[in-house]
N, C-alpha and C positions, 0 to 999 in steps of 0.2 A: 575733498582733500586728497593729497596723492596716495595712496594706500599702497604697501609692500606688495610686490608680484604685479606691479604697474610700469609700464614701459616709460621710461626718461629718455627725452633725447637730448643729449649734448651735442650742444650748437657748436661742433669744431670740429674740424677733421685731422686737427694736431693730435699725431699718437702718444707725444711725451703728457700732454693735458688729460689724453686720454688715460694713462695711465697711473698717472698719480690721485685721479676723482675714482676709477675705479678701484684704487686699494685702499682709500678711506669710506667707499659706501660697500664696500663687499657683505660687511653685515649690516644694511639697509632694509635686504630683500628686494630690492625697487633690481628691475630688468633694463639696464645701463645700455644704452646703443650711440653710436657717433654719427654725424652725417656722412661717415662715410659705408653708411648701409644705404644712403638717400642719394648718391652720385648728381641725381639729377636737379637736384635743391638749388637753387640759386640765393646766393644770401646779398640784402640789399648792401649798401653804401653804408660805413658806419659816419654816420653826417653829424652827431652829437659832440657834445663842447667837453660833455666828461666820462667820468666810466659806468655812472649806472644808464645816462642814457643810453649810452653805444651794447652794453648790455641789455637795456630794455629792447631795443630795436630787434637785437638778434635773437630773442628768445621768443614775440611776437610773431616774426617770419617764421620761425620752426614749429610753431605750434599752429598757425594758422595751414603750411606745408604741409603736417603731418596729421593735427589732430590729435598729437599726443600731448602730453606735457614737456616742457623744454626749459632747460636750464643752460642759460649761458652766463659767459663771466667775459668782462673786459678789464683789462690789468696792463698796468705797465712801470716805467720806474718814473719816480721822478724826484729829482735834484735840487738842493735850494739852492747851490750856486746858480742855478740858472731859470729859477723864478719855477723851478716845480716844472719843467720841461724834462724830459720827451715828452712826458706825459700822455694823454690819449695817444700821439702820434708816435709810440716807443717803437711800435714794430716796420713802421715807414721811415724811422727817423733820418736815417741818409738819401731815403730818395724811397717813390712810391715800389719800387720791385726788390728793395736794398735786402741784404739777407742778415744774419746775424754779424757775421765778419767784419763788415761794412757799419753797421748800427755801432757798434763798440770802437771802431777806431775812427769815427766821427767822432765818439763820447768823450774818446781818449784825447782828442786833438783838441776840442772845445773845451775842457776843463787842463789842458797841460800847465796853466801859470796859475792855477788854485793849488792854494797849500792844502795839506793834509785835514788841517782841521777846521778846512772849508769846505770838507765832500761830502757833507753831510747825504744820505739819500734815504730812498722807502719802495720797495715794491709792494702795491697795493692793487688790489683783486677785489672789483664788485662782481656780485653771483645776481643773478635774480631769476626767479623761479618761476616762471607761465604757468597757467592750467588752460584748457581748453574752453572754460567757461569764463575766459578774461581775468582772474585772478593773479598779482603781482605779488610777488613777495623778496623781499634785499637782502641780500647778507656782505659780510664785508670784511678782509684782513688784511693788516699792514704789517708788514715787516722792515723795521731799521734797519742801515747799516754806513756805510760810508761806499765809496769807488773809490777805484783802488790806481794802480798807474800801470800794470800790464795784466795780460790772462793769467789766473792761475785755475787749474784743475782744466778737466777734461769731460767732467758731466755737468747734468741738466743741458741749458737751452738760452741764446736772450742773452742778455746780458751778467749772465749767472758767473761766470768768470771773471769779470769785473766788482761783483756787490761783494764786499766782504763785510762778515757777519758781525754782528755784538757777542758779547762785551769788548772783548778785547781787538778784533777786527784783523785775526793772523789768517782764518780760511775764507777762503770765497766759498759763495752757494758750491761752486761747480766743484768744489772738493767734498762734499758732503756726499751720504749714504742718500736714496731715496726717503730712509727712515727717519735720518735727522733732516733732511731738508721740510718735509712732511711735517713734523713738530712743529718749522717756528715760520715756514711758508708763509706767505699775503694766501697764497690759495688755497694750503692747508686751514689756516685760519678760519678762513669765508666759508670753506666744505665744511668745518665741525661746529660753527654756528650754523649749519643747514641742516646738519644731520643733529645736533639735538635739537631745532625747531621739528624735526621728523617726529622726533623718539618724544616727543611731549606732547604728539598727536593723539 
């Protein structure tokens, strides 16, 4: 089992992912690293239909890579005006090289004649945890909210400026502190079911 003072690799070289997994395990003791200490890592094709596969995939290659244990997460939004899409393909979703700017004023343009209380959506985050001796283990958080019909705020990442929050749905993610988005995050979530599956080790 992972044991504290044991090296994790996080399957991503995203620093914002980076940083929000590291200031919820900080009191883990587990020795948190990115692939971007691994430059040379090549990570396969995410070819799965949903989020734990494309997670399973990538936390497999990191671990067979390094040897260590690896924990990846694949997440993205999805919408029931449009049958639960982006979904796996959130981060592709205007085109294979599309950036965030691009993913959001597609989302914008494809829900423009949905009314309000048809935006319904969820940013949801599968984790799954490798060990070196073939061990899987899932974890998983979802977060409500609606889309909204322009950016608001100027943090987070994604579509974070677009999802505006429960209950009442007046902030987007991207207007929130680290510390509030962290509370009610799909990735906060999935990280503190992981960290008390640790802590009941």
């Amino acid at each position: 089992m992972l044991q504290s003072g044991e090296k994790l690799v996080l399957a991503t070289a995203n620093p914002g992912k980076r940083k929000e997994i590291q200031a919820l395990l900080a009191s883990s003791g587990v020795e948190l690293v990115s692939l971007l200490e691994y430059p040379h890592l090549v990570m396969p094709e995410e070819t799965g239909t949903t989020f734990v596969a494309n997670a399973g995939i990538k936390a497999r290659a990191v671990v067979e890579a390094t040897g260590h244990w690896a924990l990846s997460d694949d997440s993205g939004l999805v919408v029931e005006a449009l049958a639960g899409a982006p979904g796996v393909h959130s981060a592709r979703y205007a085109g294979l090289n599309a950036d965030d700017s691009e993913n959001n004023l597609k989302l914008l343009q494809v829900l423009a004649e949905v009314p309000d209380n048809q935006r319904a959506a969820a940013f949801i985050c599968v984790m799954v945890l490798a060990s070196p001796a073939g061990e899987e283990f899932v974890f998983e958080g979802r977060c409500r909210g609606r889309i909204g019909r322009r950016l608001i705020g100027s943090g987070g990442f994604g579509y974070d400026p677009l999802f505006l929050t429960e209950p009442d749905f007046r902030l987007s993610m991207a207007q929130l502190s680290s510390t509030q988005k962290s509370a009610i995050s799909h990735r906060g979530q999935a990280l503190r079911e992981f960290c008390q599956w640790f802590e009941a080790l």
